[in-house]
N, C-alpha and C positions, 0 to 999 in steps of 0.2 A: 504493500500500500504506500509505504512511505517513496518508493522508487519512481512511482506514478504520481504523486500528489508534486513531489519535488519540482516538474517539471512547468509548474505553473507559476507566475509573480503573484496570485492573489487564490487563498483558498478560504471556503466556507464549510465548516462541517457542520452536520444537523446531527445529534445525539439523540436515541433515549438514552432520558434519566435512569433508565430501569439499566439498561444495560451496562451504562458508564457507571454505573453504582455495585452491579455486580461480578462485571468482569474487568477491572481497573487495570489488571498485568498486562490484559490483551489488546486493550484499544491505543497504539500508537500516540503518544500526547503531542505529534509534529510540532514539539515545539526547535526542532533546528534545521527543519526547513527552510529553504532561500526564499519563501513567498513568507506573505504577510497572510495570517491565521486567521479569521474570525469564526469562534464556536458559539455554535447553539445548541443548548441544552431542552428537550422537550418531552412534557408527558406524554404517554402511550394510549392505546386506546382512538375509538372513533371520534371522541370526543375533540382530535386535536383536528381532523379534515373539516374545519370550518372556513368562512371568510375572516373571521373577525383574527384566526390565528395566521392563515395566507397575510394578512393585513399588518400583522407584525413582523413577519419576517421579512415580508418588502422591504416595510419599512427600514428593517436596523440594517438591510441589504442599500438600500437607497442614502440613509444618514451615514453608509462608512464609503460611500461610495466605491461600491467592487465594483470593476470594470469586465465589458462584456467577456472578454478572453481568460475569463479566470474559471475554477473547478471548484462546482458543489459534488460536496461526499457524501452520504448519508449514512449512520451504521446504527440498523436497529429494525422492525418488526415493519409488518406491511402497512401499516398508518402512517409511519414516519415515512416510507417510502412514499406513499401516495400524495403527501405534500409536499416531500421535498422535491419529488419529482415533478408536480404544478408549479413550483417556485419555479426550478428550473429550466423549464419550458416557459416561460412567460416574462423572466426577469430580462427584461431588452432586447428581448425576441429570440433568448434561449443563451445557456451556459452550459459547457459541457456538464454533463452527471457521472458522478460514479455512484455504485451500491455497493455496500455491505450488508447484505441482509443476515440477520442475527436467529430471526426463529427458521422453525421447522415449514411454515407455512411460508415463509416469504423467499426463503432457499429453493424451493419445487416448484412455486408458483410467480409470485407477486413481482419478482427482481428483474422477471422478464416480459418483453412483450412491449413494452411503452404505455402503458394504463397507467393513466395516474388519478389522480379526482379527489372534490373536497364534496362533502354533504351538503344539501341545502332544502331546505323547508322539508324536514323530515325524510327526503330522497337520497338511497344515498347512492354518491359518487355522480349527483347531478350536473356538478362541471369537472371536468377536466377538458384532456388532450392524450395525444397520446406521442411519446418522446423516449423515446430509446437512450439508456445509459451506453456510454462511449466504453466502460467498463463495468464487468463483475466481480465480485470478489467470494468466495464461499468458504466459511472455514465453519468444517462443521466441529470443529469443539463448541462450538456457541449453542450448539442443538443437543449434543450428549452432555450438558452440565445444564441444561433447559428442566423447567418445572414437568410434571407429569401432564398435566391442561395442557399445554404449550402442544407436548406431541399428538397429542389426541388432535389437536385444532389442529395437526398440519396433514393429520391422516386421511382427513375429510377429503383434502385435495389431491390426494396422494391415491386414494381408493377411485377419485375420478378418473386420474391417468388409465389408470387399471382397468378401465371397464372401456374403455375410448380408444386402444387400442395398443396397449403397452403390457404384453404377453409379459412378458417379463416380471415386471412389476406385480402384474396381478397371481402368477405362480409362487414369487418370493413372499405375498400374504396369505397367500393361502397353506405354505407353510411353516410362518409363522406360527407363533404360541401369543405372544403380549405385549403392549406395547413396549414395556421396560427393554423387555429382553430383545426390541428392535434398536431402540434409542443407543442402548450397549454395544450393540452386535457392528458384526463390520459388513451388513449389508447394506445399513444408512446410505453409506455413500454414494453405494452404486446406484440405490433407488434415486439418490436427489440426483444425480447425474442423467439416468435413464430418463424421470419425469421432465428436466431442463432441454434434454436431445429432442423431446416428441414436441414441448410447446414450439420451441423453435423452429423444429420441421414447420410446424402449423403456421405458425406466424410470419411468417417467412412469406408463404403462400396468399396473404391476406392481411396484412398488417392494421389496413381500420378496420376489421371486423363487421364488413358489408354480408357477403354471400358466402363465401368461401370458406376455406376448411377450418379457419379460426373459429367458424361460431362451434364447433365442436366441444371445443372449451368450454362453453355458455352452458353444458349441459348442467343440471342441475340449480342452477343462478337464478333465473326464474323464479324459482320457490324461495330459493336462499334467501336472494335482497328482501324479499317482502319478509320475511324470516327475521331476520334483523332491522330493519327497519319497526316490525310491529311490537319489538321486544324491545325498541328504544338504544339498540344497539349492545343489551347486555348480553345476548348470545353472541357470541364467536365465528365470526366468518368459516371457520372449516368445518366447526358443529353443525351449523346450518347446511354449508354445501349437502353433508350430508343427508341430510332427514331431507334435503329441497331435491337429491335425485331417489331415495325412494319413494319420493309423491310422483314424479316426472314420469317415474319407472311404472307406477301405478295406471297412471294418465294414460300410458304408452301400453299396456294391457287392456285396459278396459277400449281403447282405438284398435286393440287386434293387430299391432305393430311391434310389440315388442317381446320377446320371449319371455318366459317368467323366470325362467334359471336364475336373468340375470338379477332381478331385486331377491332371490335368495340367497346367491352369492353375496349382495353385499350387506345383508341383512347379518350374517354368519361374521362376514367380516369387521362389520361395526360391533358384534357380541364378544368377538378375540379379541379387538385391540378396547374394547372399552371405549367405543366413540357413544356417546347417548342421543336416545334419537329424544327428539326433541317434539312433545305433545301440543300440538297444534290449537287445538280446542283451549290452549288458557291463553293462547296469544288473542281469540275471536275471530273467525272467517272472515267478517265484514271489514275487520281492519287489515287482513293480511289481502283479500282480494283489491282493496283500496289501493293497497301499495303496488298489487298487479299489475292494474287498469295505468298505473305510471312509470311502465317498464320500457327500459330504451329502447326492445326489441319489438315494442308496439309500430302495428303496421296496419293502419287501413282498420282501426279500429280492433283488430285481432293481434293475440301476443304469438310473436315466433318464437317457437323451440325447437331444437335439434333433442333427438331422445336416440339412445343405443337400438335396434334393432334386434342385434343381438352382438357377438364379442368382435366382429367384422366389419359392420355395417349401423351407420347412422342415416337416421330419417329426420326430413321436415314437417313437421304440424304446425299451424295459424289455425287457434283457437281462440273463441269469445270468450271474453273476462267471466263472462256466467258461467259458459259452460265448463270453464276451470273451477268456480265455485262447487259447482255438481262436482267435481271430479274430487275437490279437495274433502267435499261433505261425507263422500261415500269413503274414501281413504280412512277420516276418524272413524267411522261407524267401525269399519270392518277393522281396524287396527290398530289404534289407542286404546284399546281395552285390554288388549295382550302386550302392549310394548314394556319390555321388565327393564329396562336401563331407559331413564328418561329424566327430561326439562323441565 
């Protein structure tokens, strides 16, 4: 990191507090670098992808005057990436980025692709862009010294790859045992590497996320955002992934598209690693379909989703926000009453 940063007259680092608090050995303190430093320290959580926080860091970006040719770093979880990465797409019409992502979810997923976005009127990731770090950085000591929540959230994402087309992945959890004994194990790496190889194929292919093979990724999202969104953002972006593709999965059975294997595969696979699914019924249909009805994938009045077909093949459906209600109603009925690890 430090061989990279050097090479700039003007750097900006964005911190979590959480991380620089717990891993102080490992975060380079570039204090003898030939550029001139300015760090920022930030809380974690959604709570930090606001304007009013965008509007601070302008700001102390504006009163120190960093020049356009200078390197934002960021080292820390996928919140801090999603605004430091709007900063730096926006700051004078863009600054190069670097990432260090720190969790398990922001390693396999979040670091790459150029998605960045801050929340706004309760939607979340209503603004962004989308801006490609010039570098990545992954060390995963940051993930095997990670809270136990932490992996679970990053499995959410991790069990997506796995059903969308990364054999691999999806064999290595299938024989697996738990999460612990993943987090330890020297599989870690290869999965965050294997799940990094397939986004990228993907995105590669389709970089804004119009038609192409990137909406793949989306699977599950649908349910998710309105997921987190209806819980005020206290559920965990990979928690939700989760529970948002076995509704999707659901959706995709009851249309006759989708095999069933695959929601019991991941059904099993969220029961081995202890990912919880997450009871729909205390968030309120009416408020989760609300957050539906304002999904970016909204088209002509109808939400588009890409759903698995089966471990080969994905499909397109454009469905009415109601008839996702019906879809979501019948999911509690038939499955909330049995779900034994839950939200």
């Amino acid at each position: 990191m430090v061989d990279e940063v050097d090479r700039y007259s003007h750097v900006v680092l964005m911190i979590s507090k959480t991380v620089d608090e717990l891993f102080p050995e490992t975060i380079p303190k570039l204090g003898s670098i030939r550029g001139e430093l300015t760090r920022i320290t930030l809380n974690d959580g959604e709570s930090l992808k606001s304007i009013r926080n965008y509007q601070k860091v302008m700001r102390v970006l504006i009163e120190r005057g960093i020049p356009r040719d200078s390197l934002l770093a960021y080292v820390g979880g996928g919140t801090v990436g999603d605004l430091a990465g709007f900063v730096a797409s926006t700051y004078k019409r863009g600054v190069d980025l670097m990432a260090v992502p720190t969790t398990l979810l922001s390693q396999v997923d979040s670091c790459m692709g150029g998605k960045n976005g801050i929340n706004f009127s309760g939607v979340k990731n209503a603004i962004g862009t989308f801006y490609n770090p010039s570098s990545i950085i992954i060390d995963v000591d940051f993930v095997k010294n990670s809270a136990p929540d932490m992996i679970r959230d990053g499995l959410g994402e991790i069990m997506k790859y796995s059903l969308i087309g990364e054999h691999t992945v999806f064999n290595l959890l299938q024989n697996g045992t738990d999460a612990e004994t993943l987090q330890k194990g020297d599989s870690l790496s290869r999965i965050i590497t294997l799940c990094l190889k397939l986004k990228a194929d993907k995105v590669s292919k389709d970089f804004r996320d119009r038609n192409g093979e990137r909406r793949d990724l989306n699977f599950g999202h649908t349910i998710a955002h309105a997921i987190e969104s209806s819980s005020k953002n206290t559920i965990h972006h990979g928690i939700a992934v989760a529970t948002g593709m076995l509704v999707e999965l659901y959706i995709g059975e009851t249309m006759g598209v989708t095999d069933k294997s695959l929601r019991s595969s991941l059904s099993g696979m969220m029961a081995r690693y202890s990912v919880p699914r997450i009871q729909l019924r205390s968030l309120g249909l009416d408020t989760i379909v609300s957050f539906i009805r304002n999904d970016k994938k909204s088209v002509d009045g109808k939400i588009a989703m890409r759903i698995p077909s089966d471990m080969e093949t994905m499909v397109d459906v454009a469905i009415d926000p109601e008839v996702i209600r019906s879809h979501i109603r019948s999911y509690m009925d038939s499955n909330e009453s049995v779900a034994r690890s839950t939200i």
